[in-house]
C-alpha positions in Angstrom: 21.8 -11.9 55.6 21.7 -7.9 56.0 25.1 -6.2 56.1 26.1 -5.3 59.3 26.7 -1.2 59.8 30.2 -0.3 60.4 29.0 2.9 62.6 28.2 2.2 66.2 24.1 2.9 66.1 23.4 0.4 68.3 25.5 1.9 71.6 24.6 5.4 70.8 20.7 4.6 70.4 21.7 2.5 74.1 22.9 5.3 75.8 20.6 8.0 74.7 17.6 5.6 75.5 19.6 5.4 79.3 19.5 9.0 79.8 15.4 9.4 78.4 14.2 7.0 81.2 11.3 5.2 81.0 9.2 8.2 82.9 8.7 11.4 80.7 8.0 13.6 83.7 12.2 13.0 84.3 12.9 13.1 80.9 16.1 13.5 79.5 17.3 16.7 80.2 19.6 16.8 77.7 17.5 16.4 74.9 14.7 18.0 76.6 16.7 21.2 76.7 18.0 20.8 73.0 14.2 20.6 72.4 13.2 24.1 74.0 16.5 25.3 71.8 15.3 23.9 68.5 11.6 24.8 68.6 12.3 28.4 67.9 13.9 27.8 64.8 11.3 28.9 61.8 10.1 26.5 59.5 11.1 27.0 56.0 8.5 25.3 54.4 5.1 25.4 53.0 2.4 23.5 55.6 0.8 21.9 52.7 2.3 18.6 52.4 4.3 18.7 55.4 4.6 14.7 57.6 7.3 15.7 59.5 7.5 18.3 62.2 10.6 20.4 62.3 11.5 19.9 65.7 11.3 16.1 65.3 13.6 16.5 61.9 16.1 18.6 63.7 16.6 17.1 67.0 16.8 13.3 65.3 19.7 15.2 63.2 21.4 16.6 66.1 21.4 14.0 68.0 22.4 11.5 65.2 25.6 13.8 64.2 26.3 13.8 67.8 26.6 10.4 67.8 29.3 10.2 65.1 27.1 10.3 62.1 28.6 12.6 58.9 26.1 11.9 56.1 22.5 12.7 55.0 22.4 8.7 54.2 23.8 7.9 58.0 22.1 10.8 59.5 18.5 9.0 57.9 19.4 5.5 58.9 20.0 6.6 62.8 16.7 8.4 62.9 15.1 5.3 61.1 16.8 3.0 63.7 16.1 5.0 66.6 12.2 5.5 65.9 12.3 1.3 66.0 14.5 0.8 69.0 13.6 3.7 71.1 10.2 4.1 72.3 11.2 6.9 74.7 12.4 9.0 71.7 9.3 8.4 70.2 7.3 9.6 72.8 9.4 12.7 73.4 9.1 13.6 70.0 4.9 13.3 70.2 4.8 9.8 69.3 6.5 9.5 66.2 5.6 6.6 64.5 7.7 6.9 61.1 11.7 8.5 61.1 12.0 11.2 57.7 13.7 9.7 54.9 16.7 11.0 53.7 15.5 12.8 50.9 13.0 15.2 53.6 16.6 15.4 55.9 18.6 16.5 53.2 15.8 18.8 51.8 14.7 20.4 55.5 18.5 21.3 56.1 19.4 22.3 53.5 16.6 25.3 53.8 16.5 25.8 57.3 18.4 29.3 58.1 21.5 28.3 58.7 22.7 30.9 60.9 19.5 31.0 63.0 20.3 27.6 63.7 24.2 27.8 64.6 23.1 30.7 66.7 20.2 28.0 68.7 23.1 25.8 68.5 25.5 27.9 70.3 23.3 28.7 73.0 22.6 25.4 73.7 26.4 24.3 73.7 27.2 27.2 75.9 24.4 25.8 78.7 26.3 22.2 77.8 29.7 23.6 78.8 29.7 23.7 82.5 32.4 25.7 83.7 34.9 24.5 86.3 35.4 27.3 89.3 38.7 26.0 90.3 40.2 27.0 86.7 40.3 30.2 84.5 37.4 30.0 82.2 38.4 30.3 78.7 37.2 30.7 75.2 39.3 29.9 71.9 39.1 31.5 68.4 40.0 29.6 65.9 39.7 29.9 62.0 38.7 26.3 59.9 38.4 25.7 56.0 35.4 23.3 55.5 36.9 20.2 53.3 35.5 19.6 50.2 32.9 22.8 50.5 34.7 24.3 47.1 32.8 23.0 43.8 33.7 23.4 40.4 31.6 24.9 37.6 33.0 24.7 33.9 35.8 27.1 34.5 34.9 29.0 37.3 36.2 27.3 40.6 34.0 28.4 43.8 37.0 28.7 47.2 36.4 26.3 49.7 34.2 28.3 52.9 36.0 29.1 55.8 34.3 29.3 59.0 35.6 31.5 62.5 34.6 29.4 65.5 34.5 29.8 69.3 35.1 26.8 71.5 35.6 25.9 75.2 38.9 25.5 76.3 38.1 22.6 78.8 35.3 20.9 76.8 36.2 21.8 73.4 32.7 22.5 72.9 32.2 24.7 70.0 29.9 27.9 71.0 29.4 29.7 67.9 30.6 30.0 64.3 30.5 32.6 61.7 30.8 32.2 57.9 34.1 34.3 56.8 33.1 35.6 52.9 36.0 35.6 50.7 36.1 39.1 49.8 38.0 39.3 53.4 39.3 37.5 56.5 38.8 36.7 60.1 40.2 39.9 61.8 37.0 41.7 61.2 34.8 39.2 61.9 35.7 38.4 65.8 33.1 41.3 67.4 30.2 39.3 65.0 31.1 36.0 66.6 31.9 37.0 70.1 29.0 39.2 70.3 26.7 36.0 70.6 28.8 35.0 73.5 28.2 36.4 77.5 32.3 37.2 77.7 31.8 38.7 81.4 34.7 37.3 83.4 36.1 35.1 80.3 39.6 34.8 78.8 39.9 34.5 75.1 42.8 33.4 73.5 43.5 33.9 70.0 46.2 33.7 67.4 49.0 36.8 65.9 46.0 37.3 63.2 44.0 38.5 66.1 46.4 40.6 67.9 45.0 43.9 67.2 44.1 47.1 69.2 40.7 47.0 67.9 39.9 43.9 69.2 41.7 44.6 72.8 39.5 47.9 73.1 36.4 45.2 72.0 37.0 42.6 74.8 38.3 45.1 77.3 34.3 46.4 77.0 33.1 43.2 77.0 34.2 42.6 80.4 36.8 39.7 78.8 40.5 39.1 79.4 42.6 38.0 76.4 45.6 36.3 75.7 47.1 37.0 72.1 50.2 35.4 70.4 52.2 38.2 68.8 54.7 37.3 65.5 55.6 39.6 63.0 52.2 41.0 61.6 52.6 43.5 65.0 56.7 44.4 64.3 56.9 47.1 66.8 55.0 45.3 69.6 56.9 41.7 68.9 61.0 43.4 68.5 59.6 45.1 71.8 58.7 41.8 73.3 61.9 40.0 72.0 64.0 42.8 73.5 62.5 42.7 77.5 65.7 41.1 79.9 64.4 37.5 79.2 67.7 36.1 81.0 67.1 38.3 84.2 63.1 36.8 84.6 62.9 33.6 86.7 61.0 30.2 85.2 57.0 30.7 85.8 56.1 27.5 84.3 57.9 24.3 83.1 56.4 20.7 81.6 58.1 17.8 79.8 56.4 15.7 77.0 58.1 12.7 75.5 56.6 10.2 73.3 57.6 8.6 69.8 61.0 9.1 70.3 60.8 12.9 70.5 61.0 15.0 73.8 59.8 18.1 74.3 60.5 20.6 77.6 58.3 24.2 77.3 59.4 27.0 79.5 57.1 29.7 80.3 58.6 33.3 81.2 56.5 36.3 82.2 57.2 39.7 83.4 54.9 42.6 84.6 54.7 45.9 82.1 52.9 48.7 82.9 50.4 49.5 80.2 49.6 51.7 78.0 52.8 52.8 76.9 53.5 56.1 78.3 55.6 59.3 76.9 58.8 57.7 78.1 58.3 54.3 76.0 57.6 52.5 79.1 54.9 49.9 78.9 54.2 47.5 76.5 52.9 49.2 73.2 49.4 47.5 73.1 46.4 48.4 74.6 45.0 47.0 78.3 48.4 44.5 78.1 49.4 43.9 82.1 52.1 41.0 81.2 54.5 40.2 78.8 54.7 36.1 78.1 57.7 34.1 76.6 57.2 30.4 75.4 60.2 28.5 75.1 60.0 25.2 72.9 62.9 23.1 73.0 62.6 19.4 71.2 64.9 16.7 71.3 64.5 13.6 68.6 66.6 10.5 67.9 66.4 8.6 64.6 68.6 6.4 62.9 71.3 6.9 65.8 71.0 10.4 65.5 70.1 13.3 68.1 68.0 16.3 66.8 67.7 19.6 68.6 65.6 22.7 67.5 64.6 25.6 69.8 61.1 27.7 69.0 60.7 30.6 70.9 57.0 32.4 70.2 55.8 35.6 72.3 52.2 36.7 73.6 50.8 39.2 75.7 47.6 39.4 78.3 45.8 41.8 80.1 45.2 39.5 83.1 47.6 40.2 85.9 50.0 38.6 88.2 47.5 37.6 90.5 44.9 36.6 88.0 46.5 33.5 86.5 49.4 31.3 87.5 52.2 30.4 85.1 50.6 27.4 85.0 47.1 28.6 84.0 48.9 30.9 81.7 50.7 27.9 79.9 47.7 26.2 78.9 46.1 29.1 77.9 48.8 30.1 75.6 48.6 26.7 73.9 45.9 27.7 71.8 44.4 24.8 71.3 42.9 23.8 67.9 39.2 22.8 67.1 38.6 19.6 67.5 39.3 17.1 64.9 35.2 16.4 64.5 34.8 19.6 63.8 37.0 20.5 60.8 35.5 17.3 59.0 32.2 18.3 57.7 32.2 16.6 54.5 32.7 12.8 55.0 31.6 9.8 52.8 28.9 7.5 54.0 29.9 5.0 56.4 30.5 1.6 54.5 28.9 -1.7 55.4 31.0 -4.7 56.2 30.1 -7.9 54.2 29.3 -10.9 56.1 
């Protein structure tokens, strides 16, 4: 008896059958438009020799890492398993009677250009990520090490890559991604991987590594708002901040989160500066900045009988105004939310196979 595969093929082969449709002309638009997206990307190899198109190749990869899958190996068995159980993928793809074998996968990816295709990619996420009107739209920046992306060579010991991302705040979708060389770091790097991006209208949010007067003057032309934690890298700007009559400012924003015997309360403060800083020291001393934000952590644990209490206090700036964003809006902004957890695993094992 064949061993059963531990990833879910079956479901995901189930549900992008649902969307194809047994008509063509109503095709799935989804993979229909990761199709038009794909089929500019140049083919690498020699036309001698070749069985499988490109396009087929790529959009059976995408759509199988979509679907969970983190290996050449798993990537080859959901293409093989969706050319048999998916006659409207077949067609799609111009009647595709055989899926590429894992050795052609590896082999195609590996010399496709990688940053023509993250650039596709990021095109096609950005039409994916339909914004919501009644909400600030918003674009994270966010650094990520690949994991297990370092090799080693006799004695020489290649660093592990590190990547700079940008990802929807509300769908977590990741728009675009740079390669960060290790000869220097993400500050400079930001205008390369924005620049991809259509910013107009946007807020971008962004850790104290980022909070630099370059990169205000860069998103201020862009037509984009930010919002920028501040922490010691920026001393003048963050004693200023820590110095502003915090006590005398009213609550903006409060939530509560408990959960695993831990409670946490966040308090947002924010207070109106006139920018730039003028001859007299009034403003805040960073460029386009039109409010100063304080963030308030206060956590409360119990363990063993015994009550924990720590207070984190962490500062940021923005150049929206008063009437631009709410303290609400302005509270999940400033959370700077992480990539998501798929995304920072790029180097998995092979799913395993339960025995019967």
């Amino acid at each position: 008896m064949p061993a059963v595969a531990s990833s879910p093929i079956t479901p995901v082969l189930g549900q992008l059958c649902d969307l194809i449709g047994d008509d063509r002309s109503v095709s799935c638009p989804q993979v229909v438009s990761l199709m038009r997206v794909l089929a500019a990307v140049p083919d690498p190899r020699k036309r001698r020799g070749v069985r499988h198109r490109l396009l087929a190749v790529l959009v059976m990869s995408v759509c199988a890492v979509l679907g969970g899958m983190r290996s050449f190996v798993a990537i080859a068995q959901w293409a093989r398993d969706s050319v048999e159980s998916c006659p409207q993928l077949r067609d799609l793809l111009g009647g595709i009677s055989q899926a590429p074998a894992e050795s052609t996968i590896r082999r195609t990816l590996q010399r496709v250009d990688a940053a023509e295709l993250d650039r596709l990619l990021g095109l096609w996420a950005q039409t994916r990520a339909v914004a919501d009107h009644s909400a600030v739209r918003a674009v994270a920046v966010d650094g990520k090490t690949l994991r297990g992306s370092g090799s080693s060579r006799g004695d020489e010991a290649a660093a592990q890559r590190h990547l700079l991302a940008a990802f929807d705040h509300a769908h977590g979708v990741v728009l675009g991604q740079v390669d960060v060389d290790a000869k220097t770091n993400e500050v400079p790097m930001l205008p390369t991987l924005l620049d991809r991006l259509d910013l107009a209208g946007v807020v971008v949010t962004a850790d104290a590594l980022h909070a630099v007067r370059s990169h205000a003057d860069y998103l201020h032309r862009r037509g984009a708002g930010y919002i920028l934690t501040v922490k010691a890298n920026q001393p003048a700007l963050h004693t200023q901040l820590a110095a502003l009559p915090w006590a005398q400012i009213p609550v903006a924003y409060q939530d509560h989160n408990t959960g695993h015997g831990r409670r946490e309360t966040r308090t947002l403060k924010k207070t109106a500066v006139a920018a730039p800083a003028g001859p007299g020291g009034h403003g805040l001393l960073f460029p386009h900045a039109q409010q100063a934000i304080r963030i308030t952590r206060t956590r409360t644990t119990r363990t063993s009988g015994k009550t924990k209490r720590s207070t984190e206090t962490a500062y940021a700036i923005t150049s929206l105004t008063a009437t631009d964003a709410t303290g609400e809006h302005l509270a999940h902004l400033a959370g700077q939310p992480r990539l998501p957890q798929q995304t920072r695993r790029h180097h998995h094992r092979p799913p395993r196979s339960r025995r019967p």
